[in-house]
C-alpha positions as CSV (number, residue, x, y, z in Angstrom):
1,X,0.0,0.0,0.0
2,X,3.1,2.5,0.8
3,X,4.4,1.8,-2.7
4,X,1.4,3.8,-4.1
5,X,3.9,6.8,-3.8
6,X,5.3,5.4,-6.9
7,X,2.2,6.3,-8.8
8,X,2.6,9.5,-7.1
9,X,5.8,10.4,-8.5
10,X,4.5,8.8,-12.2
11,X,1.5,11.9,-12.1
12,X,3.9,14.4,-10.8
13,X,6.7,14.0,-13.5
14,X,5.1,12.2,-16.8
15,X,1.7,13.6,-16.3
16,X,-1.8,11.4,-15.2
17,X,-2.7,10.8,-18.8
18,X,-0.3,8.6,-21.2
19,X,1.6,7.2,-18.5
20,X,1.7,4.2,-16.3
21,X,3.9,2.8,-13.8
22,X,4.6,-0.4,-12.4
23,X,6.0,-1.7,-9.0
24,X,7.3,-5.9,-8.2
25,X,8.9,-6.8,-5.2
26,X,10.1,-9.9,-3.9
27,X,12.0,-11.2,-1.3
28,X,15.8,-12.2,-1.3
29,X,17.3,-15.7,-0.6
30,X,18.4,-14.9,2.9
31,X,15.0,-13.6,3.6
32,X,12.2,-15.6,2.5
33,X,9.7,-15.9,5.0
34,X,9.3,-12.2,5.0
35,X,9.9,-11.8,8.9
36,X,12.6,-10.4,9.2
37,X,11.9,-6.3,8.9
38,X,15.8,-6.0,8.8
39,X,15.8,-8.3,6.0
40,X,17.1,-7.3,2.0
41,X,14.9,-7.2,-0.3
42,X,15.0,-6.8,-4.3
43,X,12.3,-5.0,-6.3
44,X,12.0,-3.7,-10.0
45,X,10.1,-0.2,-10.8
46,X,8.8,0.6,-14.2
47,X,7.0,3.3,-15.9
48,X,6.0,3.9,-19.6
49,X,5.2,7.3,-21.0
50,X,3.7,7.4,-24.5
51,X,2.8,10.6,-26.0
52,X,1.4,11.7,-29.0
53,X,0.9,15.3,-30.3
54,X,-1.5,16.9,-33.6
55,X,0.6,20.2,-34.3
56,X,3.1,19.5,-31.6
57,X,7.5,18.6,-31.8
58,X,6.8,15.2,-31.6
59,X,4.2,13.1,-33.9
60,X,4.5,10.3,-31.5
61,X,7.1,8.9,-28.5
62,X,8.1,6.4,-25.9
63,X,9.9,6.7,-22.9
64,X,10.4,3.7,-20.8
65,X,12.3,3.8,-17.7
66,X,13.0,0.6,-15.7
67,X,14.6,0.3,-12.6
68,X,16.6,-2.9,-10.9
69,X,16.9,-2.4,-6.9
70,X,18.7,-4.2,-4.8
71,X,18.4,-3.9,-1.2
72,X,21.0,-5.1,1.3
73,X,19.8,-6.7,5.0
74,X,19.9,-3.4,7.4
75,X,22.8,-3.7,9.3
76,X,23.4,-0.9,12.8
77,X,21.1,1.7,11.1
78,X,22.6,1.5,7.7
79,X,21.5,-0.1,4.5
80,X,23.0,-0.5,0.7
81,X,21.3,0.0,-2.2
82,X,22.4,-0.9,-5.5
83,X,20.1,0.6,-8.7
84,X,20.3,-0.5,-12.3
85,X,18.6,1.5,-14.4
86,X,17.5,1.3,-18.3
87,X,16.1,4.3,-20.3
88,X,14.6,3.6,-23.8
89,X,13.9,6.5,-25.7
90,X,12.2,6.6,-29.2
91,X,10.8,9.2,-30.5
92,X,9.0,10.4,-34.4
93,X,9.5,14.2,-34.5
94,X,6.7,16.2,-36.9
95,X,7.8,17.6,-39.9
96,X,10.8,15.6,-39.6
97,X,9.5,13.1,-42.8
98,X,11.0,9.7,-41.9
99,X,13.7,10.9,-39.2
100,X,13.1,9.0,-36.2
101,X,15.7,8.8,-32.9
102,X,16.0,6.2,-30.4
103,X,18.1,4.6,-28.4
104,X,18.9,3.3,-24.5
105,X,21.1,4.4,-21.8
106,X,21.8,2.2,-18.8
107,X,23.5,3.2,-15.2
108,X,24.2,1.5,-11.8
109,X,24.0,3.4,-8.6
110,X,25.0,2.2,-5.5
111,X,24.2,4.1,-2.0
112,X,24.5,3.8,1.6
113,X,21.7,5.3,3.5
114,X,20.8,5.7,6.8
115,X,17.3,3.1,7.6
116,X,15.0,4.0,10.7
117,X,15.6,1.0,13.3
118,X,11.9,0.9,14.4
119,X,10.3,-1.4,16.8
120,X,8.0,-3.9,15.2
121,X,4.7,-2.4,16.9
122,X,6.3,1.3,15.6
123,X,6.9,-0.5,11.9
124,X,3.1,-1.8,12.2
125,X,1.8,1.5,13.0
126,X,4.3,4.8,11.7
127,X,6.1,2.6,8.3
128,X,9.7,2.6,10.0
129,X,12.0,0.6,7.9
130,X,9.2,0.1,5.2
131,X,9.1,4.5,4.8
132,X,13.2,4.8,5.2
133,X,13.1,2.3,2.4
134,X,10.4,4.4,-0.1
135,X,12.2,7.2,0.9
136,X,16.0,6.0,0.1
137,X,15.1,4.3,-2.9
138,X,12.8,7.3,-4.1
139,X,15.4,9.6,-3.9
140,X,17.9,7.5,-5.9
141,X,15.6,7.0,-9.0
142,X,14.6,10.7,-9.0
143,X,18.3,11.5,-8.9
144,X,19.1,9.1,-11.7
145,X,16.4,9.8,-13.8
146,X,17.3,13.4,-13.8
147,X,20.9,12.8,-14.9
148,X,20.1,10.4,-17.2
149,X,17.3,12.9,-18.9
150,X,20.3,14.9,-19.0
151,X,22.5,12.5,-20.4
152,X,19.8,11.6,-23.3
153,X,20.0,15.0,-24.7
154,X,23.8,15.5,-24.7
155,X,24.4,11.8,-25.9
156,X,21.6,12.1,-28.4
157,X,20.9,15.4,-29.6
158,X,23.7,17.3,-29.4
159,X,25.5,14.7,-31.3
160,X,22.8,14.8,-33.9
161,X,23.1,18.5,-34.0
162,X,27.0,18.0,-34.6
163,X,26.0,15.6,-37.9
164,X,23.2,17.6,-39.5
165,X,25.3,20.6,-39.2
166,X,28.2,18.8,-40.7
167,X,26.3,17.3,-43.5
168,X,24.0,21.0,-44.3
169,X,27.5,22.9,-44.2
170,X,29.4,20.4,-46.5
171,X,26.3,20.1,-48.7
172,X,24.5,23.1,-48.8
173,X,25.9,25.6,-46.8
174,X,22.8,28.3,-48.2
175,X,20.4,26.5,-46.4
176,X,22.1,25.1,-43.3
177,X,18.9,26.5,-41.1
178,X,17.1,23.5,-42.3
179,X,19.3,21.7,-40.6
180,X,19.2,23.5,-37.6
181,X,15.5,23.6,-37.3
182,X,15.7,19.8,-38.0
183,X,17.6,19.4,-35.0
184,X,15.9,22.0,-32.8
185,X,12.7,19.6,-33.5
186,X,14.4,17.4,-32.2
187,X,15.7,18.5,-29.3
188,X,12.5,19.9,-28.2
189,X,10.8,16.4,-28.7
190,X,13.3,15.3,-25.9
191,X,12.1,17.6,-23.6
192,X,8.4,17.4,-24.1
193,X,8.2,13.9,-23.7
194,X,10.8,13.4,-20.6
195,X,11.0,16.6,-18.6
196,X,6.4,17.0,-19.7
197,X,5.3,17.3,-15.4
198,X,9.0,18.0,-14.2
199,X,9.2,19.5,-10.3
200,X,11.9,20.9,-9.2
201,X,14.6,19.0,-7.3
202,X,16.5,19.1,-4.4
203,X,20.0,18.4,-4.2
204,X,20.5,15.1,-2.6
């Protein structure tokens, strides 16, 4: 029932309509009865963003973001979490004929953080170790996600940019703004699909 702050963070950054999200859980080898509260744990987190625009940068786009965690047994107020995450990114700009872009980007984070060492009764009751995990973990993925938002445009578009400016000044160097729009296209279609609901963060 806690996790439902997943779905949260889904509306808040990718917007209530073309979006859904996704959260498994399970329980570790070392763990398997599910009574230990100190226990790991491992746990995947998914959402899928499809958008599609009439008149807008981007004719139609995916953005699928899944995310591996890993969570180590709590050990004297401490826990480790290791995050793998996978971005895949495609994306039909208008006006741009057949262009399309895609790709995927994948990065592993690993964390210490500090876990609240509740009593059972105080888990049952307040979340304890169950709201130090959504906490940790949430603050990992919306740290990752950022960077790797970040990461998509410089990887991606930028690059693009490079090679359609490239090709339009070799070419046809009296109409290199084609190209330029082109890529401003583009780089806009980026944005509106993976930064569409974005908050403001906090340094973490």
């Amino acid at each position: 029932g806690r996790w439902i702050v997943w779905d949260v963070y889904r509306e808040l950054y990718y917007g209530k309509t073309g979006s859904v999200s996704s959260v498994y859980l399970w329980e570790k080898d070392n763990n398997k009865d599910g009574r230990n509260a100190t226990g790991g744990f491992a746990g995947c987190f998914l959402i899928k963003n499809t958008l599609k625009q009439d008149g807008g940068s981007i004719a139609l786009g995916e953005w699928n973001s899944i995310h591996v965690v890993d969570v180590g047994a709590v050990k004297e107020g401490k826990c480790v979490y290791n995050i793998t995450t996978t971005v895949l990114l495609s994306l039909e700009p208008s006006g741009g004929g057949s262009s399309t872009i895609s790709g995927s980007l994948s990065r592993q984070n690993k964390r210490e953080c500090s876990v609240s060492l509740a009593s059972r009764d105080e888990i049952n009751t307040t979340g304890g170790i169950d709201t130090s995990h959504i906490v940790n973990i949430g603050k990992m993925i919306e740290e990752v996600e950022s960077n790797m938002r970040s990461e998509m445009d410089s990887l991606y578009i930028q690059k693009t940019r490079n090679v359609v400016d490239m090709m339009w000044t070799d070419e046809r160097p009296n109409v290199s703004t084609e190209g330029q729009e082109h890529t401003k296209t583009l780089n806009e279609a980026v944005f509106a699909m993976s930064m569409k609901g974005k908050g403001n963060l906090t340094d973490k």
